[in-house]
N, C-alpha and C positions, 0 to 999 in steps of 0.2 A: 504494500500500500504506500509504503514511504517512499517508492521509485516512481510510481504514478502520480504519485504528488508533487513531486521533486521534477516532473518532468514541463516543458514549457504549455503542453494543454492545461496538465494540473493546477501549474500555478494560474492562469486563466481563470479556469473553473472555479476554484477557491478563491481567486480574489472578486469574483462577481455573489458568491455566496455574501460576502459581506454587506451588499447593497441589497441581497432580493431577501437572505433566508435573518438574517440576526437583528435588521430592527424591526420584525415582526416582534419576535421574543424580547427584547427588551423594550417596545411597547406592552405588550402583554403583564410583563412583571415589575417594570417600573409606575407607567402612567397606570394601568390600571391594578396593581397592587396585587397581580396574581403569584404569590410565591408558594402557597400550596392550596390542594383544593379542598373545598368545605363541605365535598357530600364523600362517603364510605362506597366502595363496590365498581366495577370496572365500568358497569353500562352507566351508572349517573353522574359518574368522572368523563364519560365521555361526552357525555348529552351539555354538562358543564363547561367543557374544553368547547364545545360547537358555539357556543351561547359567547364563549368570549371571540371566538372565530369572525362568530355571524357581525357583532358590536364592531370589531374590527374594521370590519368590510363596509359595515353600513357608514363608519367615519371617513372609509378612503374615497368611498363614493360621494358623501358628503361636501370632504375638500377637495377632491380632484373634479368628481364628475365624470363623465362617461367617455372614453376613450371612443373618438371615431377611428372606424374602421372603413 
């Protein structure tokens, strides 16, 4: 994995992870205070996890608006 990463796609790839994949998650746990979750059991952790997703999404479209295509 370390040669794949080490390699000039990898580094690519990882350095565009920093724009699409990590301020997801430190929106998530910063501005909305999600450091652990407050229901017990894998399906209402998940149903939980969707509900900050959905919030997410509903602020991107919010401030961004709709990407024409």
């Amino acid at each position: 994995m370390k040669h794949r990463v080490d390699s000039d796609r990898g580094k690519a790839i990882y350095g565009h992870r920093l724009s699409v994949v990590e301020p997801v998650f430190g929106n998530m746990g910063f501005n909305k205070r999600l450091s652990r979750f407050s229901l017990r059991g894998k399906a209402k952790v998940q149903g939980q996890w969707q509900l900050y997703c959905m919030v997410h999404n509903i602020e991107k479209l919010k401030n961004y608006g709709r990407l024409s295509s």
